[in-house]
N, C-alpha and C positions, 0 to 999 in steps of 0.2 A: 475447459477452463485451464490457464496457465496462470500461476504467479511466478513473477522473473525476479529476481534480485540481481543489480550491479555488482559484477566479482571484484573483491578483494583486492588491492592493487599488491599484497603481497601476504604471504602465510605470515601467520601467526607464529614467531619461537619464544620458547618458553627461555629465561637466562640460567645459566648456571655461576649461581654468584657466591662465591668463594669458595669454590670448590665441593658445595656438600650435594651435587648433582640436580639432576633438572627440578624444576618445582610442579607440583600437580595440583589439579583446581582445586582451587576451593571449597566448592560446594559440589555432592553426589549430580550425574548429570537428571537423578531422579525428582528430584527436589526442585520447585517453582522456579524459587530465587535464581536456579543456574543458570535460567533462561534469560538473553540479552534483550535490551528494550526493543531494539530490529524484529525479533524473533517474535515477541509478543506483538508487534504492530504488525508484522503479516500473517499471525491466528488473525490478528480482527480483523483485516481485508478478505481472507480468507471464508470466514463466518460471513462477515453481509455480502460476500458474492455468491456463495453457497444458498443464503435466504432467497434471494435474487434470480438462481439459476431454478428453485422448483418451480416457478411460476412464469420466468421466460426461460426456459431450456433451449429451443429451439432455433430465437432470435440471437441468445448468444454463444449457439455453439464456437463459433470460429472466434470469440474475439477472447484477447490475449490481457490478465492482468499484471499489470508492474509497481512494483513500490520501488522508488529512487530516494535517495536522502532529503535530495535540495533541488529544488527547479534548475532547470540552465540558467547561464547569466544571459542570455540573450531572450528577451520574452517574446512573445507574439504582437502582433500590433493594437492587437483590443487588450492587451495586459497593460494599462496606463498606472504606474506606479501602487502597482497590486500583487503580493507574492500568490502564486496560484497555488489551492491545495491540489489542487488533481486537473489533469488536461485528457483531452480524448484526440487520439492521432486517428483518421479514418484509414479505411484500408485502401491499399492503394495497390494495383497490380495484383502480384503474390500477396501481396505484405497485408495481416490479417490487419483488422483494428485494435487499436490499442488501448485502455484506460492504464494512466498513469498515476497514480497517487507519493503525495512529495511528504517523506514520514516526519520532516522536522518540523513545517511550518502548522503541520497537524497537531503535533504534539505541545508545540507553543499556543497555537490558538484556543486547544483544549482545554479547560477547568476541572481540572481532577480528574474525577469518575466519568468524564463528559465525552473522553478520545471513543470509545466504541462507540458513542451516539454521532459523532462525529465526522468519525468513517464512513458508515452506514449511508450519511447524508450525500455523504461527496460521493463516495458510490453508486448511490441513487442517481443524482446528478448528473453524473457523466453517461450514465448508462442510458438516463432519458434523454440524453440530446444527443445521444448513438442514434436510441428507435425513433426520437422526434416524437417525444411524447411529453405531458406535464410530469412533473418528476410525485405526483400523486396516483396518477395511472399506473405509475411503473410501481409502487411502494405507496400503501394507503398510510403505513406507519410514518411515512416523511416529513419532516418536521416536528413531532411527537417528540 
């Protein structure tokens, strides 16, 4: 299993603003809070793909997971005026398969406590229309 994150289109600098030198974070990087909302939403893709791989290990060894911010602007042709949580790219040639998960639309669609039940689902999802299976088969907890 791979989770990919889109790099940064540029490093972070810290400012040195009025001369009393760089500033240092915030928060110990020990500490929950220090962790960025990014960071938190791929532990929990993280998590239900780990649930996911003791039970099919061997159907997903090769496929590749992604979290991207925001879908492209250009949808697919069955995406009729539907922001997509998650899409599956199949493999093609070299190129492993892919599940994509889209961390904004998740995080909006979400009710509180509800994003890691959330994930889980769309993960199950994608992953069942990988093996072509009910997304019950794949996850008896689905829906739950």
């Amino acid at each position: 299993m791979v989770l990919r994150r889109r790099a940064q289109t540029r490093p972070r600098r810290r400012r040195d603003r009025h001369g009393r030198g760089l500033r240092g974070p915030l928060l110990p990087a020990s500490l929950p809070a220090a962790r960025t909302r990014a960071e938190r939403f791929d532990d929990l893709v993280l998590d239900a793909v780990e649930l996911l791989e003791r039970r099919w290990a061997e159907q997903l060894a090769g496929v590749e997971f992604a979290v991207e911010d925001v879908p492209p602007s250009d949808p697919a042709p069955w995406e009729d005026d539907v922001v997509p949580l998650g899409r599956l790219f199949p493999a093609q040639g070299q190129r492993p398969a892919r599940v994509v998960l889209y961390r904004r639309p998740l995080e909006t669609r979400a009710d509180g406590d509800d994003l890691d039940d959330l994930v889980a689902d769309v993960v199950v999802e994608q992953v069942a229309h990988l093996l072509e299976l009910p997304p019950e088969d794949v996850d008896p907890r689905y829906g739950d």
